[in-house]
N, C-alpha and C positions, 0 to 999 in steps of 0.2 A: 504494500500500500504506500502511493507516495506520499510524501508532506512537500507544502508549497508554501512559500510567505505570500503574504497580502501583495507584493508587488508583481510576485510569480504570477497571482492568479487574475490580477487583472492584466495583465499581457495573454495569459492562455485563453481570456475571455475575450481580448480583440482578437487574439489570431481564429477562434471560432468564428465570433459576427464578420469580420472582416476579408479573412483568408479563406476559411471553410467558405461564409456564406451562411450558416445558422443563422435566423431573425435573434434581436435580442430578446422582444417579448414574447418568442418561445420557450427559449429557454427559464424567465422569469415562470412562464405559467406551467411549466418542469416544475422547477424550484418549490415554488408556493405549493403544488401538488404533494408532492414529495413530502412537505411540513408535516400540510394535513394528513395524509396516512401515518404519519408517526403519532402527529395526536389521536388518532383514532384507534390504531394499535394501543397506546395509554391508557385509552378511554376504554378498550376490550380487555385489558389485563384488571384494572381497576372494576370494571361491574363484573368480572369472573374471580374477584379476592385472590387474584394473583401476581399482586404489584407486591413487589419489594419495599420495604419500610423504607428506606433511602438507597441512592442509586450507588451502584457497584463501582464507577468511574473507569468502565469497560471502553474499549475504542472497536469497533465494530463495520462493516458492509453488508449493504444489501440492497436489491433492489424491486421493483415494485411488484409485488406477485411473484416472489423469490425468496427462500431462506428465510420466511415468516415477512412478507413484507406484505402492507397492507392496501388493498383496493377500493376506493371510494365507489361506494354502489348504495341503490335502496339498499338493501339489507344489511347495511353498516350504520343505519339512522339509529343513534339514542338521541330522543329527545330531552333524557336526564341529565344530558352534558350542557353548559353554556359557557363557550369561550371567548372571553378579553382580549382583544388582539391590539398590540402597542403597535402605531404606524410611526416608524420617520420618513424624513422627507427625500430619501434616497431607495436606491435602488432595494436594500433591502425593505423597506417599508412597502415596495411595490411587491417584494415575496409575499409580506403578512398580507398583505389583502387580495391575494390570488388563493394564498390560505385558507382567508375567511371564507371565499366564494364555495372554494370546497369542499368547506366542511357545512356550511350552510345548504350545499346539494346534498352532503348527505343527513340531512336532518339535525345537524345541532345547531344551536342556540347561538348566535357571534353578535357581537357589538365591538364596533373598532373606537380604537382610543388615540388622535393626533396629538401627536406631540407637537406638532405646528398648527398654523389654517390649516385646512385640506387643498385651498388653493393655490398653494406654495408646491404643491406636490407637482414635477416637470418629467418630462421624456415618459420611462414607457411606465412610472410608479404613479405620475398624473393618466395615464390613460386606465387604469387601476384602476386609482379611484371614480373615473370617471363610469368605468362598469358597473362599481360596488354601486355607488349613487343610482343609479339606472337600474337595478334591481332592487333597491328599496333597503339595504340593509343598513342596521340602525351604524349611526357613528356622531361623536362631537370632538371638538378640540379640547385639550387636555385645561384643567383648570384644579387647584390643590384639592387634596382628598375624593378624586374622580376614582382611582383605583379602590378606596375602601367602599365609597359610593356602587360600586359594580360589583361587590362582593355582594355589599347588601339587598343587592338584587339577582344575588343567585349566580354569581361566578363561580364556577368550579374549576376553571382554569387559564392560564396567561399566555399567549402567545409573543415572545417577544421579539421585536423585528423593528427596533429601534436604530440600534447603529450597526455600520456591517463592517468589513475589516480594513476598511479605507478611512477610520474613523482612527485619530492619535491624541493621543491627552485625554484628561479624564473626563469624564460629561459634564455639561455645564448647563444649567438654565431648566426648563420644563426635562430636559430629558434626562437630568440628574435627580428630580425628585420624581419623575416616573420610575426609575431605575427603585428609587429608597421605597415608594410607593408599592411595586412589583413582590420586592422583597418580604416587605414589612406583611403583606398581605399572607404572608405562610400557603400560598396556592403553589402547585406545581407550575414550574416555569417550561417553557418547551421554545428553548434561542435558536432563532434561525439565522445556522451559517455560524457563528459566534455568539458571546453570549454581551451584549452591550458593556462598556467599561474591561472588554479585554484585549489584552494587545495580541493580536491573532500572531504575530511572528515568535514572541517571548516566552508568552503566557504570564507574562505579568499583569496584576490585577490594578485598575484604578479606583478612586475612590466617588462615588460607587460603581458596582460592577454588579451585576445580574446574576443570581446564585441561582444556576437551571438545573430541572432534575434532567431533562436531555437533551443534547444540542445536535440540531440537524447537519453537518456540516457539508457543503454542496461542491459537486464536483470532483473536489480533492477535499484531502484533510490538512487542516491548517496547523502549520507547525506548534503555535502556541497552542491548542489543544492538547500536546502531548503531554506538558510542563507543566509542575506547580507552583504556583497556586492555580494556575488557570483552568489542570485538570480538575480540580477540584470546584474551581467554577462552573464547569461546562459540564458536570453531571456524565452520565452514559451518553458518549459520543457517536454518533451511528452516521457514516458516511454513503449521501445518496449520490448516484450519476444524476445531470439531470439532460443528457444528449452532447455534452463535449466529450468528447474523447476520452478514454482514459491514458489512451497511452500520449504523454509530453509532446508538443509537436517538436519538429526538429529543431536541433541546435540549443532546447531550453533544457538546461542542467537542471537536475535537483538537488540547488543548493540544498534546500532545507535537508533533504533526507529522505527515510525509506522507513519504514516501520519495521521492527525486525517480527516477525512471521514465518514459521512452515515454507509459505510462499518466498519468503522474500532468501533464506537460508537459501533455498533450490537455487530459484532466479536468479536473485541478484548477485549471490556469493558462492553459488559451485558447492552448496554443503549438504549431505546428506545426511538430516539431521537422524538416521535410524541408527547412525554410527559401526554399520554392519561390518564384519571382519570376515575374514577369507578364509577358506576354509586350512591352505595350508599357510596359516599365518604363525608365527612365534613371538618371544619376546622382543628377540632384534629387529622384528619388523616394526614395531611401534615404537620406537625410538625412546631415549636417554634422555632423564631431565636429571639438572644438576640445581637445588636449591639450594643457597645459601641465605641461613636464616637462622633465627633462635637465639637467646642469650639467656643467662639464667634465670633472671627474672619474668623471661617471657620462651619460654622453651615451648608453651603450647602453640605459638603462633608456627613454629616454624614446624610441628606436628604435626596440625590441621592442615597446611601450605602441603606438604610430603604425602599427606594420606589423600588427598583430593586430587594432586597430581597421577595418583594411581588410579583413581578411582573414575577421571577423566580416561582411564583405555592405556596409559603410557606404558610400554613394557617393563621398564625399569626408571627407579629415580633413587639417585644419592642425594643424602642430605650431608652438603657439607656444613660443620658446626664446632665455636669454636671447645678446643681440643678438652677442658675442665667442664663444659656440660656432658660428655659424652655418656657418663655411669650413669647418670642420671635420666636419660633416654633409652638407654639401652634395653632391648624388647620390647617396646611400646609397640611400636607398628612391625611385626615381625618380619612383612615382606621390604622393608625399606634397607637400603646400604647405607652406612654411616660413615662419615671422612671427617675425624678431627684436622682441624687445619690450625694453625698458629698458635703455637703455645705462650697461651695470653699471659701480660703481668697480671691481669689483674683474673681473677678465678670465674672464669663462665660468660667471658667477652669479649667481642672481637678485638683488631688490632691491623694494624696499614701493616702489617709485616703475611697478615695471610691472604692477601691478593695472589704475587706469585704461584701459591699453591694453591688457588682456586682456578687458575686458568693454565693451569698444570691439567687438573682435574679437565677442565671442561673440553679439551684435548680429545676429548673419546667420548664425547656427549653429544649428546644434539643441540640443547637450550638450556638459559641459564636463566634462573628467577631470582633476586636479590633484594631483601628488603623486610619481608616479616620478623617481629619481633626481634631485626639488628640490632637496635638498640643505638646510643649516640657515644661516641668513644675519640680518646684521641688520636691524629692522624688520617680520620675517615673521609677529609676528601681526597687526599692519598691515594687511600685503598679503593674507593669507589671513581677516581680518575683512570684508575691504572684497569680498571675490570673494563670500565666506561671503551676506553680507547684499546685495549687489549682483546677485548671478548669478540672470536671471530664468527659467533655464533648470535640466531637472533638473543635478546634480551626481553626482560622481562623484572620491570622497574616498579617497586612497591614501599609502601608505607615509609619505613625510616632511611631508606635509600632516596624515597622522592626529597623527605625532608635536607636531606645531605644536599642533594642534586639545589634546592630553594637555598639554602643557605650560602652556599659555594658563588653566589649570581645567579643561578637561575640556566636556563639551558641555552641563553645567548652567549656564555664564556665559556662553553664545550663544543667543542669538534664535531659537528655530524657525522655520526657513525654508519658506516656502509651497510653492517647487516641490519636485519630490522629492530625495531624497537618498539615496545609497548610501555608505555604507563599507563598506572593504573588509581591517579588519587581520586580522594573523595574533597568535596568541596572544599573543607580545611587546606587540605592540602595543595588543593588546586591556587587558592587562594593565595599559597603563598609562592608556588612555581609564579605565578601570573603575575605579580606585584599587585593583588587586590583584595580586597575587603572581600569576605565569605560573603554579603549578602552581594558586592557586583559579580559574583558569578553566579547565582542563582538567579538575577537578574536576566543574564542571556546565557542559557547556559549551551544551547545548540550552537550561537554565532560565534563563544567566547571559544569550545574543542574546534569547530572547523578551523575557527584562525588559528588557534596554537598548532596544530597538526601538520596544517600549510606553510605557517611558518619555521616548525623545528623539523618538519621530515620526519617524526613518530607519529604512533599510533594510541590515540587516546583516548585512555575507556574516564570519562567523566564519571563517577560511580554518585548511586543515592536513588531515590524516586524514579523513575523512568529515564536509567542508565543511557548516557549516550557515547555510543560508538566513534569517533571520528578519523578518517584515513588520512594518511602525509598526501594523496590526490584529490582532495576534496569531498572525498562521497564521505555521509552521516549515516549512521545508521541509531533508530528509540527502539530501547526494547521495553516492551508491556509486562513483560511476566516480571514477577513477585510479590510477594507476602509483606506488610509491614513487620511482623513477627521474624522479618532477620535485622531487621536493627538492632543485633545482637554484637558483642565482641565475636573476633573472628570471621565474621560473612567474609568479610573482605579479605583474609589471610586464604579462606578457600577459594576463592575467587581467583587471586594469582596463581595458584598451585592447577586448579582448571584450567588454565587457560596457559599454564607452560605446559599441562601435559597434551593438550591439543596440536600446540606448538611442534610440538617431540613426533607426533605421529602424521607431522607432512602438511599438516594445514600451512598457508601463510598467515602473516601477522592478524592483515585484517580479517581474516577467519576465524581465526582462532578466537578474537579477540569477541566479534559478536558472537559467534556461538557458543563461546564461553560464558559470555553475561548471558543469553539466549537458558543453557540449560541452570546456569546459577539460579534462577529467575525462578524456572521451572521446579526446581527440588527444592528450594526454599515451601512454593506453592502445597507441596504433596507433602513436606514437612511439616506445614501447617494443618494442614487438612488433618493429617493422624493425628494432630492432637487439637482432636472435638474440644475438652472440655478446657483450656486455656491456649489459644496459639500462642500468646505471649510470653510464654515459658521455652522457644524455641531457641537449639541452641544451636551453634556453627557446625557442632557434629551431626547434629541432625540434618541438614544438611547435603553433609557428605554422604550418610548412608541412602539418603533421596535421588542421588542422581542416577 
């Protein structure tokens, strides 16, 4: 599934009217179409006591008479239903009132709500109105407490179709206390295209912003819908075609990205996510990971890292570790090899003198992962310059190596390394690779991995809420899958150890790197799931035995 930013999608929407030849205002009476079968699906799940207390903040496809999608016919008329539908004065406001029309054909209840005149309404969202008018359906211009006003006349639900993704800064004027109005009313919201007050490229929220239980998103899916807070704004996101194309016309990149899916694993990245093995396959066929990780105080990180590494398929994996933790690991994970390296001053910590014999080690390895439970020591940009510029093998850059790599400058006063590279931080960390405050990276957090990735030539897994992928070529990749219940210590230490042992057995970087978060995602999921009676008790090993 692709993602598009707001500026993508009004370029693919001239190249449609303009190149194709598609009218505009068919596709608008697509669109508005579209809406209404998802309220009407709603409106069927809700009179069959099958609606979910709150929404899932699933991201989803379908299309009309497809995969559950819903057909406006007589025999879709509830008359129990009556829905609010918010008009602006743009093109989205011309969807809600193509909406209204059809959901009023199939027998529900609509009254439109202008956030401007109506006469302000221009191109094809005034010829709109100019239908709705001509068939009698009720509408006024918005004036303070008209949203509660409409409750108390039997609203059961809001359609919102205030502002669309061409809309920047927060709302101001009638359409901002429409928006608080919308809210305040506790009805289900149903955003069409985006959800008013969000920035369709970010997903950053403004102040006010539309709090929808589902957002129709048309055509393509907008990048900010992927992202928090905005996921969280935009409710269960359900992406309808509504006659463009789906496949990009020529020459238009997707900046934004790709959803990582089944689908997109095949398609876009060559991965078969069954992870099948041949019949006369062995250990040497699935290649040699070398971690280096663990220190005394944190010996389990580089445990979890070692035991996921296997557990990701890699035939074999050494944990190199420094030399005075080693009695104290010994038989944990029986099938793991163990390689004291540097015999540290100080008792169960690394040291710049065990580089050497780490890239002794990786000599006969496939990939090297460096970083769980390191720990911060003297010498360590040393030691982590010398693996940096030494390791002729891809890498695999984590937690206290990222922090080494941030402290050192940052990745503008290292070398670009020829073989591949992965990092792997989570916002913190990112924050401090980047020169920025944790909240401007969660700010953009798709535009801020594609630029680092382009600019250092690595492969960056931005870790956290809907993980983003981004290649040293530009392609993005959002993954959907996982559980809050891994915002546990350790997710992220199995997560490196996945994703070198993917490394090990032939994938490239940027494969490994999403199907790595792809199945993290996933076992986290089935983690949670076995444990019905508290997810939040889920812990990083849990995990590992899920994948």
């Amino acid at each position: 599934m692709k993602l598009v930013t707001s500026e993508q999608m009004r370029a693919i929407d001239r190249h449609a009217i303009e190149q194709i030849g598609i009218p505009a205002v068919a596709l608008m009476e697509n669109a508005g179409r579209a809406i209404a079968e998802e309220v009407l699906a709603f409106c069927r799940l809700r009179r069959e006591g099958r609606l979910p207390e709150r929404p899932a903040e699933t991201i989803r496809e379908r299309h009309a008479g497809v995969s559950g999608g819903e057909r406006v016919s007589a025999e879709e008329k509830t008359t129990a239903e009556h829905w609010l539908i918010l008009v602006g004065k743009g093109n989205n406001g011309g969807d809600g009132l193509v909406c209204a029309r059809h959901l009023a054909d199939a027998g529900v209840q609509v009254s439109l709500l202008y956030a401007e005149e109506p006469e302000r309404l221009g191109g094809e969202a005034g010829l709109q109105h100019n239908i709705a008018a001509a068939l009698g359906l009720p509408g006024e211009a918005y004036t303070p407490g008209a949203v509660a006003a409409a409750r108390s006349r039997g609203v059961t639900g809001i359609v919102d179709a205030l502002l669309g993704t061409g809309a920047k800064g927060a709302p101001r004027g009638a359409y901002a206390s429409l928006i608080r109005e919308a809210n305040e009313s506790r009805l289900p919201i149903v955003a069409a295209d985006i959800p008013s007050g969000l920035d369709a490229d970010t997903g950053a929220v403004h102040d006010p912003c539309i709090q929808a239980r589902i957002t129709v998103s048309l055509a393509f899916l907008k990048a900010g819908l992927t992202q928090y807070p905005g996921a969280k704004a935009a409710g269960d996101v359900i992406v309808r075609y509504i006659g463009i194309p789906r496949a990009l016309p020529p020459g238009f990149a997707a900046e934004a990205g790709v959803l990582l899916t089944e689908e997109a694993l095949r398609g876009e990245l060559g991965v078969d996510p069954s992870r099948r093995r041949e019949a006369d396959g062995h250990k040497g066929t699935y290649g040699h990971v070398l971690l280096a990780a663990g220190s005394l105080t944190m010996s389990g990180a580089g445990l979890l890292a070692a035991k996921a590494a296997l557990r990701a398929g890699s035939g074999l994996v050494t944990w190199a570790l420094p030399e005075a933790l080693l009695p104290h690991v010994l038989g944990a994970v029986p099938e793991l090899m163990l390689a004291p390296v540097g015999g540290a001053p100080e008792a169960g910590a690394w040291n710049a003198a065990a580089a050497p014999e780490l890239l002794r080690l990786l000599a006969a390895r496939d990939v090297l992962a460096v970083g769980p439970g390191l720990g911060r020591f003297p010498g360590e940009d040393g030691f982590l310059r010398a693996v940096w510029e030494g390791a002729p093998r891809p890498l695999v850059v984590d937690a206290d190596a990222l922090n080494i790599l941030a402290a050192a400058n940052g990745l503008a006063a290292w070398q670009r390394r020829e073989a591949a590279t992965i990092l792997t931080p989570h916002p913190g960390e990112m924050a401090r690779l980047a020169g920025l405050s944790t909240a401007e990276v969660q700010r953009d957090r798709i535009g801020l991995a594609r630029r680092f990735a382009l600019q250092h030539g690595v492969t960056l897994v931005l870790k956290g809420a809907r993980t983003v992928v981004a290649a040293p070529d530009g392609r993005v990749f959002v993954n959907v899958t996982g559980h809050p219940g891994m915002a546990t210590g350790g997710s992220g230490d199995v997560l490196t150890g996945l994703i070198a042992g993917l490394l090990a057995q032939g994938l490239n970087a940027v494969q490994a790197a999403a199907f790595g978060v792809y199945l993290h995602g996933l076992a986290g999921e089935r983690a949670a799931a076995a444990r019905t009676g508290n997810p939040a008790s889920l812990l990083a090993g849990d995990i590992i035995e899920a994948l």
